[in-house]
N, C-alpha and C positions, 0 to 999 in steps of 0.2 A: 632179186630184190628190185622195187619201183623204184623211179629216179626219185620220187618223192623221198623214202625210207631214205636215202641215198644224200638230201641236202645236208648240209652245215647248218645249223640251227641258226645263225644269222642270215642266211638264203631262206629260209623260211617265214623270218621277221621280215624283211623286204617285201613278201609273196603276202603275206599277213597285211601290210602295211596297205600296200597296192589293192589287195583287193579292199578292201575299209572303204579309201576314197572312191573309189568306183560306185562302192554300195551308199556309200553317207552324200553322194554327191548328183547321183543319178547320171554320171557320164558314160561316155562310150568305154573308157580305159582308166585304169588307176595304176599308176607306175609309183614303184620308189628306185632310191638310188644310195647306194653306201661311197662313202667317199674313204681317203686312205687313213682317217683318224679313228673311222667307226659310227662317226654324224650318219646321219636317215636322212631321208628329203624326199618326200610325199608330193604325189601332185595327182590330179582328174584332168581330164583334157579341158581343155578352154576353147571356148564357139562362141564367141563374141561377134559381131557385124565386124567391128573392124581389126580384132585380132584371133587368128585359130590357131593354136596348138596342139600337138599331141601329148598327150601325159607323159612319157617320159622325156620327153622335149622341154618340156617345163618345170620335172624334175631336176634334170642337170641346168636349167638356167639356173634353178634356186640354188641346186647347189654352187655351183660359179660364183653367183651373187652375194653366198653367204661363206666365202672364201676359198674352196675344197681347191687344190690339185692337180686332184688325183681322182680315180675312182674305182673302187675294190669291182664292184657288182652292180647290175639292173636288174627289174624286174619288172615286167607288163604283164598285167593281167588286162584281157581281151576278148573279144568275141572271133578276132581275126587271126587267120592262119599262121599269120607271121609278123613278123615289126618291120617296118618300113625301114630302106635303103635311109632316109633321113633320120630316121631316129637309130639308127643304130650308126650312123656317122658321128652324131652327139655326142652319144657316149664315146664312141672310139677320140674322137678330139681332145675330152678331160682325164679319159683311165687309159684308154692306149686298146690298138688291135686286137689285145688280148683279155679283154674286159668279157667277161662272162653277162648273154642278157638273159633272163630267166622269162620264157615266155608262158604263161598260165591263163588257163579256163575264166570263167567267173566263179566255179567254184573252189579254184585256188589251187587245182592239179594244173603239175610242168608238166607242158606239151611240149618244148623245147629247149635247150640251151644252145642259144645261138653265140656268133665270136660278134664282138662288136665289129 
């Protein structure tokens, strides 16, 4: 069975979500993030002159900012092999070492699950 067949129906809502902003926004990365209550938090990278982030770098600020914890799950939808030693520090900081990041294509297959 593919890891896809394989998600939790809310790991695929993230995968869903992420990919969205990617596509509705024309960025590099469309991440979402689940926090411990079940909240979503959506984000596209940000390339501004004076500020850059990566999508899911920007998802866990929002989520932070909009109170979360804690955090169940990531997920990055990407063109890149992997997620970044800093973005997957983010996530470890709010949900803990053991935070599941879900790393996805553009067209929305998990190429990995990595630990935060």
């Amino acid at each position: 069975m593919s890891e896809a067949a394989q998600l939790d129906p809310e790991d695929r809502k993230i995968i869903t979500l992420a990919r969205s902003a990617r596509a509705r926004n024309s960025v590099a990365e469309g991440a979402a993030v689940r926090d411990e209550t079940g909240r979503t938090y959506v984000a596209g990278t940000v390339a501004l002159d004076s500020l850059k982030l990566s999508a899911l770098r920007t998802a866990v600020a929002m989520a932070v900012a909009s109170g979360a914890t804690s955090l169940e799950a990531a997920a990055v939808v990407t063109d890149a092999e992997s997620a970044s030693e800093e973005d997957r520090a983010a996530v470890r900081d709010l949900g803990g070492a053991g935070t599941p990041v879900l790393l996805a294509g553009p067209d929305g297959t998990v190429r990995a699950t990595l630990p935060a």
